[in-house]
Structure formats: structure tokens, C-alpha cells
C-alpha positions as CSV (number, residue, x, y, z in Angstrom):
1,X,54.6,40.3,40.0
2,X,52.6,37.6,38.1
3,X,50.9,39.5,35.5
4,X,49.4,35.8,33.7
5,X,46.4,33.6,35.3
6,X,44.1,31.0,34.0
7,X,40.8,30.4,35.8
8,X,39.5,26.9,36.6
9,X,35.9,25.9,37.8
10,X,32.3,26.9,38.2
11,X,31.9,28.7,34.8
12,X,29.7,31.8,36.1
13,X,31.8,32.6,38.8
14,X,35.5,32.3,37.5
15,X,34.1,34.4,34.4
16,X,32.5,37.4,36.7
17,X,35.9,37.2,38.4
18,X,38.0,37.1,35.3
19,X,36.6,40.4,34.7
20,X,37.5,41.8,38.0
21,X,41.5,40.9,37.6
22,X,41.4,42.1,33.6
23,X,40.1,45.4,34.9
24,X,43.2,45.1,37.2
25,X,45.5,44.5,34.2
26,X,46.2,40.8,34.5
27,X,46.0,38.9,31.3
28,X,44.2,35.6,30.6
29,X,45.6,32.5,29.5
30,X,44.1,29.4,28.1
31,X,46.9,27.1,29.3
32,X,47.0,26.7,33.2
33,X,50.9,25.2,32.2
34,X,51.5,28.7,30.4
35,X,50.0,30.8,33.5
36,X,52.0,32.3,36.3
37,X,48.9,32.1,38.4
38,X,46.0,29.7,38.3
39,X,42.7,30.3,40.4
40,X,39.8,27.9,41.0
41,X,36.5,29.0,42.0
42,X,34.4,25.0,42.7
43,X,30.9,24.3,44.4
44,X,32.0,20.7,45.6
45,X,34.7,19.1,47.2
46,X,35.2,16.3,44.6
47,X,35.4,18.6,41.8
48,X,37.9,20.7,43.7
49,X,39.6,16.9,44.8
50,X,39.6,16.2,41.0
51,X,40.8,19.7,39.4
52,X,44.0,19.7,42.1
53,X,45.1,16.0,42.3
54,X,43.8,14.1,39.0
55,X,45.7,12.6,36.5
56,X,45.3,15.6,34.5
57,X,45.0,18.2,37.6
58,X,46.4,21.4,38.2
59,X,49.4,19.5,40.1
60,X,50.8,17.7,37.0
61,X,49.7,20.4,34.6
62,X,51.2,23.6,36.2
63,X,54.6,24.7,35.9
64,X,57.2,24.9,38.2
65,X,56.8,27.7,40.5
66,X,53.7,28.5,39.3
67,X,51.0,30.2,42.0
68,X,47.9,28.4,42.5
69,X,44.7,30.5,44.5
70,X,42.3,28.3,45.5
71,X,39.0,31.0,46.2
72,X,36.4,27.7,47.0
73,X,34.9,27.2,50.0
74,X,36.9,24.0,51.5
75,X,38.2,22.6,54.4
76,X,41.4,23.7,57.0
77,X,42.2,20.3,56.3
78,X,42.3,20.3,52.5
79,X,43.8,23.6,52.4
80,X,47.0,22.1,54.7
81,X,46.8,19.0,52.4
82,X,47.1,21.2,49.0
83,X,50.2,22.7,50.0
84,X,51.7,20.3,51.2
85,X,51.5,18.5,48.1
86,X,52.4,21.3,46.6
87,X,55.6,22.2,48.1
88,X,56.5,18.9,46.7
89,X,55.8,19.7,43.3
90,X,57.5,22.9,43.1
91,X,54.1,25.1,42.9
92,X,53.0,27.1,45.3
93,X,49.3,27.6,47.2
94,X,47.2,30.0,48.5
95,X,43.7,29.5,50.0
96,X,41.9,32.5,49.4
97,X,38.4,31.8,50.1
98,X,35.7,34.2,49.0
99,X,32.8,35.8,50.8
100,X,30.0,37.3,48.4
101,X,28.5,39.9,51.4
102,X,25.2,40.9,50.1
103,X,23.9,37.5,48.7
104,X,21.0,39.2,46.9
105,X,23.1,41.5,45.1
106,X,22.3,41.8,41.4
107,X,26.0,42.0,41.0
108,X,27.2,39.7,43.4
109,X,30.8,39.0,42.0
110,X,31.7,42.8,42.2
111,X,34.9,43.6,43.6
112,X,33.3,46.3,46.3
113,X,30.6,43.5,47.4
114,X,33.3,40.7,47.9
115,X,35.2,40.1,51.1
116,X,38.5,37.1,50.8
117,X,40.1,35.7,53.6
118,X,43.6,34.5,53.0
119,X,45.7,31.8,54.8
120,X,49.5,30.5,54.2
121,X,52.5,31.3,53.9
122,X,54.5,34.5,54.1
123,X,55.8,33.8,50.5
124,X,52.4,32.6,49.0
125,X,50.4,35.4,50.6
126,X,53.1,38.0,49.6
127,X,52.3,36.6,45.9
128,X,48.8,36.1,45.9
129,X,47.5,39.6,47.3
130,X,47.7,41.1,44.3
131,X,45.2,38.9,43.0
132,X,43.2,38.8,46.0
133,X,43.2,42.8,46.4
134,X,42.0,42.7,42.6
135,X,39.0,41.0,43.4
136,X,38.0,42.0,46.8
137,X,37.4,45.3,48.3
138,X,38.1,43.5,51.5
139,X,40.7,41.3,52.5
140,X,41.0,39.4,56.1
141,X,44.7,38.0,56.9
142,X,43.5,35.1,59.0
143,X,47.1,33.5,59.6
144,X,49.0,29.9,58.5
145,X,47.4,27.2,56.1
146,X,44.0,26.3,57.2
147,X,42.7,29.6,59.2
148,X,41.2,30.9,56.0
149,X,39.1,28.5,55.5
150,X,38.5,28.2,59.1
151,X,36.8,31.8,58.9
152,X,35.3,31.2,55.7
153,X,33.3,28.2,57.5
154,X,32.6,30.7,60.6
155,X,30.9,33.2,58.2
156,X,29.5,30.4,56.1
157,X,27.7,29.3,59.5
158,X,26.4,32.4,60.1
159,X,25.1,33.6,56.9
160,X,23.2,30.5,56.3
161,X,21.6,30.7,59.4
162,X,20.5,34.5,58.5
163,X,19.1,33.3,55.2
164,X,17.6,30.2,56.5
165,X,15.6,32.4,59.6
166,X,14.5,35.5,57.0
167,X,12.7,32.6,54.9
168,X,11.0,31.2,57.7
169,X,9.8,34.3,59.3
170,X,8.2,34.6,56.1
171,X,6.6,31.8,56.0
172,X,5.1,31.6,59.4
173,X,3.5,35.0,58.6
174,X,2.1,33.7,55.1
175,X,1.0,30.2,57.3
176,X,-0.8,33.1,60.3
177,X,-2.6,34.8,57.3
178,X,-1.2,38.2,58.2
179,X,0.1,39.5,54.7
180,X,0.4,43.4,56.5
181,X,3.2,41.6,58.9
182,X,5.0,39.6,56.0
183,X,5.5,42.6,54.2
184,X,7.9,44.3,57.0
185,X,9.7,41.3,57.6
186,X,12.9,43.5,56.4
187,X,11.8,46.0,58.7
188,X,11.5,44.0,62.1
189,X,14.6,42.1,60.8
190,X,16.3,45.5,61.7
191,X,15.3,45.2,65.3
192,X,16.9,41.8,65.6
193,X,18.2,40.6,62.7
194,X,21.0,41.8,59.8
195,X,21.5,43.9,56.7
196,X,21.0,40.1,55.5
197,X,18.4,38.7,56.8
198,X,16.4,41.8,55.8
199,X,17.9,41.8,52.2
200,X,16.6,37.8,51.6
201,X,13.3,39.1,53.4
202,X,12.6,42.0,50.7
203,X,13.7,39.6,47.7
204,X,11.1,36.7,49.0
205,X,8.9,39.6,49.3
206,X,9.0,40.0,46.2
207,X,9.8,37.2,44.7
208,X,12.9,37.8,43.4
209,X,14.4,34.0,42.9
210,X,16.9,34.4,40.7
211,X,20.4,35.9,41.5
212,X,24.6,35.6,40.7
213,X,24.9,34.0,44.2
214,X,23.5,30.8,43.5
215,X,21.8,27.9,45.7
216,X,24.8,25.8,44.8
217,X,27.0,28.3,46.1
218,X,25.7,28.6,49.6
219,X,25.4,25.1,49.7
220,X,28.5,24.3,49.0
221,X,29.5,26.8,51.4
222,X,27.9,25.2,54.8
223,X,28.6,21.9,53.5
224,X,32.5,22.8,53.5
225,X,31.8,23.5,57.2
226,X,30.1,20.9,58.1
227,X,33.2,18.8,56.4
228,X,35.2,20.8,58.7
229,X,33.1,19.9,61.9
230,X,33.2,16.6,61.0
231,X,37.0,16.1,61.2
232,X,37.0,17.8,64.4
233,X,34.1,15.3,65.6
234,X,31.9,17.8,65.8
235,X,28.0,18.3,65.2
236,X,26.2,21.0,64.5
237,X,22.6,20.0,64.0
238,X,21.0,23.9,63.1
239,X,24.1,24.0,60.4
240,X,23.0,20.0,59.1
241,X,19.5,21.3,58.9
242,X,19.8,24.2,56.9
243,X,22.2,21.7,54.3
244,X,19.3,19.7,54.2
245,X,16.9,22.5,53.3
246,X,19.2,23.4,50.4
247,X,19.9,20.1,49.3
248,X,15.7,19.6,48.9
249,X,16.0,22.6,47.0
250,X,18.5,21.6,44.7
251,X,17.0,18.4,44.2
252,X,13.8,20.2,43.1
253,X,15.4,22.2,40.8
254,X,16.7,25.0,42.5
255,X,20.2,24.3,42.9
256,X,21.2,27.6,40.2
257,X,18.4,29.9,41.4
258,X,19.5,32.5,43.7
259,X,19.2,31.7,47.5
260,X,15.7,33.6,48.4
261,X,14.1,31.2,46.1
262,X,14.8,28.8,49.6
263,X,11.1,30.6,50.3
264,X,9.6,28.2,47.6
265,X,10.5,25.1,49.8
266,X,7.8,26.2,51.9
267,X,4.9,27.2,49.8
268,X,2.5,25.1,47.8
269,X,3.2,23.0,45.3
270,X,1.7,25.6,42.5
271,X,3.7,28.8,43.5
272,X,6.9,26.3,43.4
273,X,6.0,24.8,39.6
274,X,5.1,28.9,38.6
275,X,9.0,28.9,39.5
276,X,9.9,26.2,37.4
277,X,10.5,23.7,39.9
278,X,9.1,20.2,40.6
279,X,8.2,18.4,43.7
280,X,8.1,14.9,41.9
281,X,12.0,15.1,41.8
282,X,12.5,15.1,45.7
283,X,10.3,11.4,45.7
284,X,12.3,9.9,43.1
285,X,15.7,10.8,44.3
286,X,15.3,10.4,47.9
287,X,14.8,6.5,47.6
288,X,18.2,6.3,46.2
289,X,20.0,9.1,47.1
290,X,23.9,8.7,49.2
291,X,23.2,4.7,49.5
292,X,20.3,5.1,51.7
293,X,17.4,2.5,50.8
294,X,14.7,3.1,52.8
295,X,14.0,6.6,52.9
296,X,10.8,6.2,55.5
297,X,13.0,5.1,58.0
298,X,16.1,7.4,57.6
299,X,14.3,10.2,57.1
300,X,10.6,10.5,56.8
301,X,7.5,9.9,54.6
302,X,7.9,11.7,51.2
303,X,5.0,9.6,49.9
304,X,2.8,11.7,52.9
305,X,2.1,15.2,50.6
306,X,-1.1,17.8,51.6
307,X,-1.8,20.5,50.2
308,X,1.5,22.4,51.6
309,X,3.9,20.0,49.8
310,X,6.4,17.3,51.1
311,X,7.2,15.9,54.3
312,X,11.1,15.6,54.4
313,X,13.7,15.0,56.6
314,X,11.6,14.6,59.2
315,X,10.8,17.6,59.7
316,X,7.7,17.5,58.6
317,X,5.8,19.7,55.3
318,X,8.4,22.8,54.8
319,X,5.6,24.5,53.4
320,X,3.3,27.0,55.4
321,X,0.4,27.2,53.3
């Protein structure tokens, strides 16, 4: 058994996870090309694109026969793509995507709140597990190359949506003035909601922004499904919006706070500087941002701002107050 690994990515992450597989008895390398197992842990698809297949990626640096885990949220297609690539470089590939299960966990990376789903081959799942049962107190065999990350983008789908409607409950009861209500929004979750949705609901409660699981993360999550939607022609307009929400949020200033701090898109302008973030970001970079020139047309009137913050997206202000 490989008994070696170097981590590669999103520094937080692979370091919290480094921990789990020394605690395990693996041993760290510096040299991915001296490793008999490299993992990657990335928040974006071109950073995963460029740690893989650059000039200097994983694919010309690693050694023959060398096991490569990807843990990243990505795409069936990418995932069929890597080894395919890699079976022509003598390497092998695993996708091994991770599931964090309680988001507002103060230790999110720990091996008894993580869940992998793993996809490939016989040979390459036979290899990786021991990695995979290292860091995950769960493990889901989904099937060949892609299904992981199929079920990874099923999940994503779902979680987002649980994290996006706990928010919002919130903020329609702040917006109604009923404070008594707002503070049992993780109790009425429980009649029709999820351990989830009621976990976000007591951490916007009280306002508990900061977390492991990071905006970036979940983003990165739904947008790797909505990749995968996309080359199957598919649209999914409540999984687009929700990317949007997160992406405002990023812009802003969020993108490394922990995903309840999605509450702050919808209060006033105050409560989000208190937080450390700033509204004056979203107007400068949505005039420019992904090639689009006229932002009033594509997507509304950030220059329109009340007392409840910006108008984006078109859907009007996000904030309830």
C-alpha cells in the first residue's frame, strides 16, 4: 500500500486533510515526483485544469505509476477526461470527491463529519480507499469514471438549496418584524426542513459568519454542477440562482467567510460593513465582470441602492431590511 502522498491545492483544506491521513500513518512529501500518491483538494475548475495538465502539472511531474486522488468538486466529464490522459501517461486517477456534511461545523474537515464518493476503476479504487477511508468516516462507491462526481453534483444541488432557503426564511422574518419567529427558524426547519437547514438557521441566528467550510467552497461546489448541467444541455435556474447569490457574496468580500454569512447579502448595508464587507465592490466589478459591458441590461440596476442594499441580478434588493 502507498504509504507516501503530497497534497496539492486550496491551502486550508489540503492542510486539515493532511492531518487526517498523518493520523492514519501516511507520510508527507514535498515532491509530488517523490510521492506514491498525490491528492488535490481546488475551489475552481481552472486551477484544477492548470494543477493536472500545465506545463508543470501533476501529469508531467508525477512518476510513473504514481496514484493521483482528485477530492475537488468537478465535473463527470473532467473526471473521464483525467484518466484518460492518465492512462496514457502511466499514472493512475481516482475521483474521490468530498462532502463536508455539517457545513457549520467548527471542525468541518474531520474525518467523522466528512462523506467521499469514489468513481473509477477496479484498480484505482482498490488503491485509493485507503486514502479515502483515512479521511472519511463515510465512503459511497458510486460506480465507473464520472458517477462520483455525478453524486457529488446531486448533493451539491441539494445542500445549496438547504442553505440558500434557511437564509431566506430568516430574512423574511427580520423584513415581517417578528424577531420571536426568527429565532425558531431551526426549530420550524425541523417540521420541514433538515439537520441543515436548521444548523445555517441557528449560526445566522447568531451570527456566526465565520467557519472551515468556506463560501468559496460551496461555490465552487454548485458551480461544478451547473458545469455538469451545462454539457448535458441542461438548465437549472434555482441552482444558477443560488451561484449567483454566492458569487455577490464573494464579490463583496465574503468569498472565505463561512456560508451562513450568505445572511449578510440581505441585510443593510451597516450590519454587512460590521462584518467586514463592502457593497461598493459589487458596483465596480459588475460593469466588467465575465465580458459583460452593460450590466443594466444583462442584469439589473446596481446603481438603484435604498436603504436595504443592492439591486442585483435582477432580482431585485437581497436585503430584507
Amino acid at each position: 500500500m502507498s504509504r507516501t502522498y503530497a497534497f496539492v491545492g486550496h491551502p486550508g483544506a489540503c492542510a486539515a486533510l493532511s492531518r487526517r491521513l498523518e493520523e492514519a500513518g501516511f507520510e508527507p512529501v514535498d515532491d509530488v515526483a517523490e510521492a506514491e500518491a498525490v491528492l488535490t483538494f481546488c475551489t475552481s475548475q481552472t486551477h484544477l485544469e492548470d494543477v493536472y495538465f500545465d506545463s508543470d502539472g501533476l501529469i508531467q511531474r508525477a512518476a510513473p505509476g504514481t496514484l493521483l486522488i482528485d477530492l475537488s468538486a468537478s465535473t463527470p466529464n473532467f473526471a473521464r477526461e483525467l484518466n484518460a490522459i492518465a492512462v496514457v501517461n502511466d499514472v493512475m486517477a481516482l475521483e474521490a470527491p468530498l462532502a463536508a456534511i455539517d457545513l457549520m461545523a467548527s471542525d468541518a474537515f474531520s474525518r467523522d463529519n466528512l462523506m467521499c464518493f469514489v468513481g473509477g476503476e477496479d484498480k484505482e479504487r482498490e488503491a485509493g480507499r485507503p486514502f479515502v477511508d483515512a479521511l472519511a468516516a463515510t465512503v459511497v462507491d458510486a460506480g465507473t469514471c464520472g458517477a462520483a462526481q455525478l453524486a457529488k453534483a446531486v448533493r451539491s444541488m441539494q445542500v445549496t438549496a438547504q442553505v440558500v432557503a434557511a437564509v431566506e426564511a430568516d430574512a423574511l422574518c427580520r423584513s415581517m418584524g417578528t424577531a420571536s419567529l426568527s429565532c425558531r427558524i431551526d426549530d420550524i426547519a425541523g417540521t420541514a426542513g433538515t439537520p441543515l437547514s436548521a444548523a445555517v438557521g441557528k449560526a445566522v441566528r447568531e451570527e456566526r459568519f465565520d467557519g472551515p467550510f468556506a463560501v468559496e467552497m460551496l461555490m465552487a461546489d454548485i458551480t461544478a454542477a451547473l458545469t455538469a448541467a451545462d454539457d448535458a444541455e441542461l438548465i437549472l435556474p434555482q441552482a444558477e440562482a443560488a451561484q449567483r447569490l454566492l458569487e455577490l457574496l464573494a464579490v463583496i468580500g465574503g468569498a472565505d467567510r463561512g456560508v451562513s454569512s450568505l445572511a449578510l447579502v440581505y441585510r443593510d448595508e451597516e450590519a454587512a460593513a460590521r462584518a467586514g464587507l463592502d457593497w461598493s465592490r459589487a458596483e465596480t466589478a459588475f460593469g466588467t465582470v465575465a465580458g459583460v459591458d452593460d450590466y443594466d441590461e444583462d442584469f439589473g440596476d446596481l446603481d438603484s441602492v435604498d436603504e436595504g442594499g443592492y439591486q442585483a441580478f435582477g432580482f431585485g434588493s437581497y436585503s430584507a431590511n
